[in-house]
N, C-alpha and C positions, 0 to 999 in steps of 0.2 A: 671284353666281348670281342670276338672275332667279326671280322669286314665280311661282309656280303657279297657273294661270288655269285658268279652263273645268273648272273638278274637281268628277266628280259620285258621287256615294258610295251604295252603295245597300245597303242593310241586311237581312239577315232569316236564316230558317236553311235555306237550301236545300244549303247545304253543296257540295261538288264535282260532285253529280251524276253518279258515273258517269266521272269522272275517273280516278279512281286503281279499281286492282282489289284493291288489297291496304293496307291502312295498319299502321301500328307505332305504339304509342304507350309511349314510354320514361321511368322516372324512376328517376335514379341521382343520388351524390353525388360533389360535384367539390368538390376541396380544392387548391383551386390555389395554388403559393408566391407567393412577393413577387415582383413583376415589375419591372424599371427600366424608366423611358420608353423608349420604342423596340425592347420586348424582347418577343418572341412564346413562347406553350408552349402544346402539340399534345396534346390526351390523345387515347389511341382506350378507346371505348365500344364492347365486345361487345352487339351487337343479331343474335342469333339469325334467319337468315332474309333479312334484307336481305342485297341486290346490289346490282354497278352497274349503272346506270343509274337507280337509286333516287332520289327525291330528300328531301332533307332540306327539309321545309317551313317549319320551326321551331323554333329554340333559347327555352328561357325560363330563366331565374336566378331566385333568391325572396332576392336580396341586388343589393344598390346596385354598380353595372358601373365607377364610377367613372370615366367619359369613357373605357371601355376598350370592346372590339369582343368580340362573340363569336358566331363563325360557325360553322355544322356541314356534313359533308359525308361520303358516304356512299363509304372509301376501298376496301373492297375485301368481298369475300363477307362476311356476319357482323359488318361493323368499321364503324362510325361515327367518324373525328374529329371534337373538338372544337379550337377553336385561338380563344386569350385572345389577345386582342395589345392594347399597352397605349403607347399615344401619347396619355397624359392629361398629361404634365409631369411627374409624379409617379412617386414607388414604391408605390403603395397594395399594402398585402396581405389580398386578398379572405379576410372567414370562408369557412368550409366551408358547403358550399349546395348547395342540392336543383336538380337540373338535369329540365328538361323535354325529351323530343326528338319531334317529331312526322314522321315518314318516311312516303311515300308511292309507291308502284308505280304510274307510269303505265299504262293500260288504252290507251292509242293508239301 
């Protein structure tokens, strides 16, 4: 893969602006089992309010991911999944951890 040229980064708290009409901000506890390489697991998170078309802006963990993935997405009225998937080489099995979700309602 080719290095990333011409990247300009701009900082401050203007925040979305009018973007979104509606935000969620989630925090729940995920205690996910022991994963084998190459092995995925889905939890769904009741989030009161969200739809689809919603988007999930933001996963965060307050525990080390271990070369593992974890993405959210907003599956049906009310439900957020989460999905661990773990192609680290490895079985790690993550402690129990504080999960962040940040959802957002587009306004356009």
């Amino acid at each position: 893969m080719a290095a990333a040229s011409a990247v300009t980064v701009t900082r401050g708290n203007r925040q979305f602006q009018g973007a979104f009409s509606e935000m969620f901000f989630v925090t729940a506890t995920l205690d996910a089992g022991s994963l084998a390489d190459g092995v995925g697991e889905t939890e769904t998170v009741a989030v009161p309010g969200v739809a689809l078309g919603d988007i999930v802006l933001g996963v965060s963990i307050n525990v080390d991911l271990v070369d593992m993935t974890l993405t959210g997405y907003v599956q049906a009225a009310n439900a957020v999944e989460l999905r661990l998937q773990n192609e680290s080489g490895a079985a790690p099995d993550l402690a129990s951890a504080t999960i962040k979700i940040l959802v957002g309602r587009p306004a356009w």
